[in-house]
C-alpha beads as a LAMMPS data file, in Angstrom:
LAMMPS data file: protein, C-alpha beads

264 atoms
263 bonds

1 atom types
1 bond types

-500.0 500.0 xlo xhi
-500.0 500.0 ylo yhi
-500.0 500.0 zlo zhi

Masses

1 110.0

Atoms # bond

1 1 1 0.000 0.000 0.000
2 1 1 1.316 2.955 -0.861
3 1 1 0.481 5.804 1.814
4 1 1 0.778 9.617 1.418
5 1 1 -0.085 11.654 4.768
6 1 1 0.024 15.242 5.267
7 1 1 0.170 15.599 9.022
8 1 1 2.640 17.166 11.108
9 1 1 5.854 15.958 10.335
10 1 1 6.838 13.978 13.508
11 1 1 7.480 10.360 14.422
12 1 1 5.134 10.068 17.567
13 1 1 3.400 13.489 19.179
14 1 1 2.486 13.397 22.859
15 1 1 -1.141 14.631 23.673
16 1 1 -2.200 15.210 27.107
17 1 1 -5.975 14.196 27.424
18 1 1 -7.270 14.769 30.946
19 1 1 -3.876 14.719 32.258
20 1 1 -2.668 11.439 30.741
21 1 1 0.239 11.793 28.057
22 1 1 -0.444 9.348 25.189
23 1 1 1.739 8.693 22.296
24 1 1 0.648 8.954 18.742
25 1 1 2.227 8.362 15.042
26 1 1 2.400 11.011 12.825
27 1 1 -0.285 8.683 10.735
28 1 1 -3.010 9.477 13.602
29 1 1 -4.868 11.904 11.435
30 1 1 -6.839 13.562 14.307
31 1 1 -4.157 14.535 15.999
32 1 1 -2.232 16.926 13.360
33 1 1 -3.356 20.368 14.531
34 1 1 -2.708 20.650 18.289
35 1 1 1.114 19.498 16.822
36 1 1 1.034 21.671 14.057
37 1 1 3.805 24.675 14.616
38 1 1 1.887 27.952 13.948
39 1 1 4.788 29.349 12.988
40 1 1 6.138 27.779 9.989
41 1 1 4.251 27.343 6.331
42 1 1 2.035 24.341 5.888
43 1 1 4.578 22.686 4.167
44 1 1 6.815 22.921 7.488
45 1 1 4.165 21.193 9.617
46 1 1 2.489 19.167 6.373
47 1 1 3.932 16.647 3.833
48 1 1 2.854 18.186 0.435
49 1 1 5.207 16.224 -1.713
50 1 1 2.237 15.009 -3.135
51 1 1 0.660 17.792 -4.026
52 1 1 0.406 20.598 -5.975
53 1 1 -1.600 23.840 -5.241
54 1 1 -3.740 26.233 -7.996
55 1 1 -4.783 29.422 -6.616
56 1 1 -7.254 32.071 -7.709
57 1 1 -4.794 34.245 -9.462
58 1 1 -3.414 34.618 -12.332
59 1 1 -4.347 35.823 -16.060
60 1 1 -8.248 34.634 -17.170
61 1 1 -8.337 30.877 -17.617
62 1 1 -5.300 30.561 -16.309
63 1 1 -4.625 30.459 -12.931
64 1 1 -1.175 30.126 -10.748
65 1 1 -0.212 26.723 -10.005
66 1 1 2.240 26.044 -7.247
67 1 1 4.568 22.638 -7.314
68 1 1 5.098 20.646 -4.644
69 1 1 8.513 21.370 -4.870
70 1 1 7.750 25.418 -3.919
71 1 1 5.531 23.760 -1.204
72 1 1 7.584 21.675 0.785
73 1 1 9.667 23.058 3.993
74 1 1 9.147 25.418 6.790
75 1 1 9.877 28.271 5.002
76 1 1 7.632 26.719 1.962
77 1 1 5.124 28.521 -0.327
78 1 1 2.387 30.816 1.567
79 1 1 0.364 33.986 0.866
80 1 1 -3.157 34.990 1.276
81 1 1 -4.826 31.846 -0.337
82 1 1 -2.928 29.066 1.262
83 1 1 -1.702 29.530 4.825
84 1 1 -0.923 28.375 8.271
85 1 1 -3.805 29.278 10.549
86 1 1 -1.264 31.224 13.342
87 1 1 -3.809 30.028 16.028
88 1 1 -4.124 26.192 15.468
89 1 1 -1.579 25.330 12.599
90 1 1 -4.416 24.525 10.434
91 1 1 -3.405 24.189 6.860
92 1 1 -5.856 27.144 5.556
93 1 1 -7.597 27.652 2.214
94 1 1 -8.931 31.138 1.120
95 1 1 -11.228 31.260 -2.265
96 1 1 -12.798 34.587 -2.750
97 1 1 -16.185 34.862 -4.666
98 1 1 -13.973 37.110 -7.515
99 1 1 -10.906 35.173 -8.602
100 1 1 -9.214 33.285 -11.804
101 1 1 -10.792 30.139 -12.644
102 1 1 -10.330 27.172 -14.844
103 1 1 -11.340 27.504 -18.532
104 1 1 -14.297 24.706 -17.514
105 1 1 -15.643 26.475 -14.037
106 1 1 -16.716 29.607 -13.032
107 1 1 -15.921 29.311 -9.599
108 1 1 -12.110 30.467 -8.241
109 1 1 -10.681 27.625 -5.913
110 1 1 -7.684 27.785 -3.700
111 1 1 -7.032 23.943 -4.363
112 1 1 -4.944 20.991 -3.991
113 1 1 -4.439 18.906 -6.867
114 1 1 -2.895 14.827 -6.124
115 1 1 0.552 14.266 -7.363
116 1 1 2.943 11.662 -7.558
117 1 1 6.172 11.502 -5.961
118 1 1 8.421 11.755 -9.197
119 1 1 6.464 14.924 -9.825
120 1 1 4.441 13.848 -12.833
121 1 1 0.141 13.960 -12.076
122 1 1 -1.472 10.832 -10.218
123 1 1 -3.987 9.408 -12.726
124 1 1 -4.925 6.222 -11.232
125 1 1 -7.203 3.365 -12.184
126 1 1 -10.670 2.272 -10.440
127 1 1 -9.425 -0.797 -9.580
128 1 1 -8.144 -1.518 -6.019
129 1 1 -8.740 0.565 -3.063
130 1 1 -8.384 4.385 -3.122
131 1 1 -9.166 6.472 -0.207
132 1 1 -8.816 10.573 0.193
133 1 1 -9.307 11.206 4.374
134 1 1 -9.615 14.465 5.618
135 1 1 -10.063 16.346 9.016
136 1 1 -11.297 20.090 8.354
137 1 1 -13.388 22.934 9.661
138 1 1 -14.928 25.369 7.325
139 1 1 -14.175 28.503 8.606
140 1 1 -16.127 30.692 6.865
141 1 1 -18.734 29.966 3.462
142 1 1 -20.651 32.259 1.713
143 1 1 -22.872 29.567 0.030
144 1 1 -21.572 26.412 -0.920
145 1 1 -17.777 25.044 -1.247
146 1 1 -16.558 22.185 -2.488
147 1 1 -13.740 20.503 0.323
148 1 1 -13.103 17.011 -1.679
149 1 1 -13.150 15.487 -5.019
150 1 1 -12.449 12.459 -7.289
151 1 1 -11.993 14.150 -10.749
152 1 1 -11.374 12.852 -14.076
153 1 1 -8.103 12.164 -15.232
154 1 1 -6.840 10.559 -18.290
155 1 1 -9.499 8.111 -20.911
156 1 1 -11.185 10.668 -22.478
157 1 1 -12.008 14.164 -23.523
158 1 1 -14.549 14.746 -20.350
159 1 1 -12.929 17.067 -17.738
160 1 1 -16.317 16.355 -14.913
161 1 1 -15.552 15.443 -11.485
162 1 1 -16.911 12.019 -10.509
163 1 1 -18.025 13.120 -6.887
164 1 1 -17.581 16.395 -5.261
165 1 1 -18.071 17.128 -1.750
166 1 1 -19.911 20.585 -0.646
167 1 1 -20.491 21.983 2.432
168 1 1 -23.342 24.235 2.645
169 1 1 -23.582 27.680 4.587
170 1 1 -26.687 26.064 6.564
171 1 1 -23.997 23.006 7.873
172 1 1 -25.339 21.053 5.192
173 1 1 -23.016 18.231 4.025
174 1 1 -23.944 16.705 0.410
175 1 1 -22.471 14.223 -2.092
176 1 1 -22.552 15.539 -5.604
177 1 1 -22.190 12.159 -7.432
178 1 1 -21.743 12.747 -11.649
179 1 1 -24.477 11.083 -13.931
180 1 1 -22.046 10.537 -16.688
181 1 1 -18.820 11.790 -17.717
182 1 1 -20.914 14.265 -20.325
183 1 1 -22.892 15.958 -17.286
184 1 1 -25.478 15.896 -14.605
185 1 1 -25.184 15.035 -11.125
186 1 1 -26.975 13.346 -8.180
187 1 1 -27.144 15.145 -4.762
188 1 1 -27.196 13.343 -1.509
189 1 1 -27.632 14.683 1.685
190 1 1 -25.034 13.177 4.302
191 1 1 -24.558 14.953 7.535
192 1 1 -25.077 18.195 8.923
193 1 1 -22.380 20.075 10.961
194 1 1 -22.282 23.902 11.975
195 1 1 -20.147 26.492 10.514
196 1 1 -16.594 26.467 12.375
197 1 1 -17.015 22.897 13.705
198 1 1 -14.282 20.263 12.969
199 1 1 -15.502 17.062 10.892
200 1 1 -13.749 14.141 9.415
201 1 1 -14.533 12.382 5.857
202 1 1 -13.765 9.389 3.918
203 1 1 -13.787 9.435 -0.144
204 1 1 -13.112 6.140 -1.070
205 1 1 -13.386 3.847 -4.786
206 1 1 -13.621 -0.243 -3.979
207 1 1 -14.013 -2.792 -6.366
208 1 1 -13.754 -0.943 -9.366
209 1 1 -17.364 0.639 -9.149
210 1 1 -18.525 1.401 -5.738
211 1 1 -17.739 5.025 -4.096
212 1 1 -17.696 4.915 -0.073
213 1 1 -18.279 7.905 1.673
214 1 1 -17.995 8.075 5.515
215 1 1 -18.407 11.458 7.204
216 1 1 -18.382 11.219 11.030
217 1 1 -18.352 7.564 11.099
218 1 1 -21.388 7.387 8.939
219 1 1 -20.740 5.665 5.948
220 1 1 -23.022 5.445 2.586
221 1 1 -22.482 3.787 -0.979
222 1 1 -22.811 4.428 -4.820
223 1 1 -22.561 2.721 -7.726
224 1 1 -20.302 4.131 -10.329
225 1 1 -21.555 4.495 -13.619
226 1 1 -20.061 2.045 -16.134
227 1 1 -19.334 5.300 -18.520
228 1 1 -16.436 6.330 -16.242
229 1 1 -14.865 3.257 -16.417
230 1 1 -12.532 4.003 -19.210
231 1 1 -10.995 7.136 -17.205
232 1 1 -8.615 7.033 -14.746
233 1 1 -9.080 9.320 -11.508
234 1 1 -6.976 11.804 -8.898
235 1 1 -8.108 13.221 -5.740
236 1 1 -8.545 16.874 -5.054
237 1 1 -9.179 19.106 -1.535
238 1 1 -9.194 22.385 -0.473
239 1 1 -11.664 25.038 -0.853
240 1 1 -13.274 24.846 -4.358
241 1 1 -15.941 27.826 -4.151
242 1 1 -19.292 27.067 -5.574
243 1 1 -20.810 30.631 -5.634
244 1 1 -19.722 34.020 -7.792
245 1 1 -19.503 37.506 -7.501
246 1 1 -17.448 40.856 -7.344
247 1 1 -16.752 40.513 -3.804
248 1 1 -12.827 39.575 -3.061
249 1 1 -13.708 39.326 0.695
250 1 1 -17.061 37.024 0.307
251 1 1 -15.767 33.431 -0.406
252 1 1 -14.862 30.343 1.812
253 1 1 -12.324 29.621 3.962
254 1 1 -11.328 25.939 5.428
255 1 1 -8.731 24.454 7.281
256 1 1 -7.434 21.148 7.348
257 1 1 -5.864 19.283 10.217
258 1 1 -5.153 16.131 8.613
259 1 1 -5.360 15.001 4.800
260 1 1 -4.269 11.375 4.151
261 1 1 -3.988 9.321 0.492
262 1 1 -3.822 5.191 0.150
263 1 1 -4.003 3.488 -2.790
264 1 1 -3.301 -0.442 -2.875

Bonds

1 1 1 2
2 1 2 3
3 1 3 4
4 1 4 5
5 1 5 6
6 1 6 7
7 1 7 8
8 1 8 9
9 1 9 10
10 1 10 11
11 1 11 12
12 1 12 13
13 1 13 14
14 1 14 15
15 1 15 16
16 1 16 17
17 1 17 18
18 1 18 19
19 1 19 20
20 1 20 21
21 1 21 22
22 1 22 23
23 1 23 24
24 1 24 25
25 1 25 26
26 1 26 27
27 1 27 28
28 1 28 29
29 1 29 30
30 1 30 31
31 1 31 32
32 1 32 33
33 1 33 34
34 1 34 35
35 1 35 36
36 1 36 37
37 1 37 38
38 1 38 39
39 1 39 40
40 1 40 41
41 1 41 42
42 1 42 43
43 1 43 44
44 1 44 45
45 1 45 46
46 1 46 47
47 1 47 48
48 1 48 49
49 1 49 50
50 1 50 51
51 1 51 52
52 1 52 53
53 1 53 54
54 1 54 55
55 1 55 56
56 1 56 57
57 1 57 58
58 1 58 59
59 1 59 60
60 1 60 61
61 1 61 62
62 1 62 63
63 1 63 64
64 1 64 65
65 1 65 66
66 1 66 67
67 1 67 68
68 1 68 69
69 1 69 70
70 1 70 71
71 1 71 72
72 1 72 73
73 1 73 74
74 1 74 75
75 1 75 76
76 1 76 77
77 1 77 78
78 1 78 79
79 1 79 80
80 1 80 81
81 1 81 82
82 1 82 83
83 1 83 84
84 1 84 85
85 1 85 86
86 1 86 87
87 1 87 88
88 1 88 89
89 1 89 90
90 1 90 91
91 1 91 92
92 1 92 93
93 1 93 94
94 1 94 95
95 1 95 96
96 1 96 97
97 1 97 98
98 1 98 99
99 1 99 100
100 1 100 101
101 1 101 102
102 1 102 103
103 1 103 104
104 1 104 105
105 1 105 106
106 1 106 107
107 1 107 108
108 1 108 109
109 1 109 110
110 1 110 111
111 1 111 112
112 1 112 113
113 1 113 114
114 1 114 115
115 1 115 116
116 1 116 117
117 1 117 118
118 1 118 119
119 1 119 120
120 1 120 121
121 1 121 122
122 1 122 123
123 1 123 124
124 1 124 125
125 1 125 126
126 1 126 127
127 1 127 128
128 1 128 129
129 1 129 130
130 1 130 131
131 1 131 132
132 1 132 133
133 1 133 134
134 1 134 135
135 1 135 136
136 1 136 137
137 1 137 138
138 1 138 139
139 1 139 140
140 1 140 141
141 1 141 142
142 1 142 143
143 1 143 144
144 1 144 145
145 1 145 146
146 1 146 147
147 1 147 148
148 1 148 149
149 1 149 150
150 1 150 151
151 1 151 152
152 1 152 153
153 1 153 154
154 1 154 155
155 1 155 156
156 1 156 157
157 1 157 158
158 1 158 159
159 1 159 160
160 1 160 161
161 1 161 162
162 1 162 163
163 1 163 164
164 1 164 165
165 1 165 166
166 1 166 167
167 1 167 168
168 1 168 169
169 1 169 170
170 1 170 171
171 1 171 172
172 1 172 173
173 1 173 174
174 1 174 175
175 1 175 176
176 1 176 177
177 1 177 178
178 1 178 179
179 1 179 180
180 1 180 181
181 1 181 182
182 1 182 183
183 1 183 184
184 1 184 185
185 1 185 186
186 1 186 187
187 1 187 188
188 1 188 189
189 1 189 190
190 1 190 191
191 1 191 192
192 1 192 193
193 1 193 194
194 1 194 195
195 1 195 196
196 1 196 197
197 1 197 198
198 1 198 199
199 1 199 200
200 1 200 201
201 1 201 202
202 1 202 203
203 1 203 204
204 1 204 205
205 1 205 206
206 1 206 207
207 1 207 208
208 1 208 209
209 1 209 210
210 1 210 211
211 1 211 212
212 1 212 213
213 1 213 214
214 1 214 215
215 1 215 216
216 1 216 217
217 1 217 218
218 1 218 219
219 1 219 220
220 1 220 221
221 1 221 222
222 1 222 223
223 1 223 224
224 1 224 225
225 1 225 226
226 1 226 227
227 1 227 228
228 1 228 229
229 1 229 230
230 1 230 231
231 1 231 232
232 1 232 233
233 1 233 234
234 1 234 235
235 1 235 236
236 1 236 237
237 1 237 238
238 1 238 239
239 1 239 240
240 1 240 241
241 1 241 242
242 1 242 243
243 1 243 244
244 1 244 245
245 1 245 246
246 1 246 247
247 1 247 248
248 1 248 249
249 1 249 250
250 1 250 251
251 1 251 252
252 1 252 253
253 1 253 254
254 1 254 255
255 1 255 256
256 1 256 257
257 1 257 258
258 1 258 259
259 1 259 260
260 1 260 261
261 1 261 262
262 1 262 263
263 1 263 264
């Protein structure tokens, strides 16, 4: 199995729960953010060799993509869209309602995009196991953002996601699950949490056809359309805004404490 974490970059962590130390690996994916070092860029506190970062700047259609290699390291890649939270360590994603976007969305994202470690794009195959965890609060949401995907790599000309994963401004959580790779998509309703709280999810592919989606413990299936299986996938997280405007300070914010890969 081939593992990529992005947690704080230690061996073990102590925590002290009701007075009682207790080591933890560097794998536990809850425990990332009271470790995290406020001080240093996400890359100083997060593995993001797997990983590469588009922002929403640049020229129209265009926007800035950051490598993992500008990522990695304490003194890594940081600015406005892609921070350390300086109170919690929290590795923090800013999309504004008014920012670049992709020639196929209208909605700016401050995004991470999967990588492999030789540098070249993960594009991976439905079969086998594939799972994108996450820990995350969403700070702030003017509508609807998009914190998780499993997007459409390489098979064909289609550039839809297969799932997305929104959170709502009413604490909403809901599945987007795509029809086909030429459009159209099922929503599903899956948990409810309020603005500012931290939640934990699960996007996983078994057996070729099934998705697996567990958000705070709760866990629900869908079939995968037999139209997508000619593509190969990668997984995406950050905050993908879902709503647009002229506003540069309306837009949604979210944090991540822990973001873990597996594929075997």
């Amino acid at each position: 199995m081939r593992i990529r974490t992005l947690l704080a970059s230690l061996a073990t962590v102590t925590a002290v729960i009701g007075g009682l130390a207790l080591a933890m690996p560097a794998g536990a994916t809850t425990a990332a953010a009271p470790f995290a070092d406020p001080s240093k860029a996400p890359g100083g506190n997060f593995d993001l060799s797997v990983w590469q970062l588009q922002e929403p700047v640049g020229s129209p259609g265009k926007p800035t993509t950051i490598p993992s290699s500008r990522l990695q390291g304490s003194n890594g890649f940081q600015d406005d869209y892609f921070y350390t939270d300086k109170r919690d360590g929290a590795m923090t994603f800013w999309a504004p309602e008014k920012g670049v976007t992709t020639p196929n969305s209208h909605y700016a994202r401050s995004e991470l995009r999967e990588m492999n470690r030789d540098g070249g794009a993960a594009d991976w195959s439905l079969g086998g196991s594939h799972k994108l965890q996450a820990t995350l609060r969403v700070v702030s949401v003017t509508k609807n953002v998009c914190v998780g995907q499993i997007h459409l790599g390489s098979g064909g000309s289609s550039t839809k996601p297969l799932v997305e994963l929104y959170y709502r401004a009413n604490g909403d959580i809901v599945l987007g699950t795509e029809n086909s790779p030429e459009g159209g998509q099922t929503l599903h309703n899956v948990g409810h949490v309020s603005v500012g709280k931290t939640w934990n999810y699960t996007i996983a592919v078994s057996g070729g056809d099934t998705i697996d989606l567990t958000v705070n413990g709760s866990t629900t299936h869908y079939d995968i359309p037999s139209s997508f299986f000619q593509y190969k996938q990668y997984f995406k997280a950050g905050s993908y805004n879902q709503s647009s405007s002229d506003s540069t300070t309306n837009g949604a914010r979210v944090g991540f404490y822990g973001l873990t890969v597996s594929h075997s």
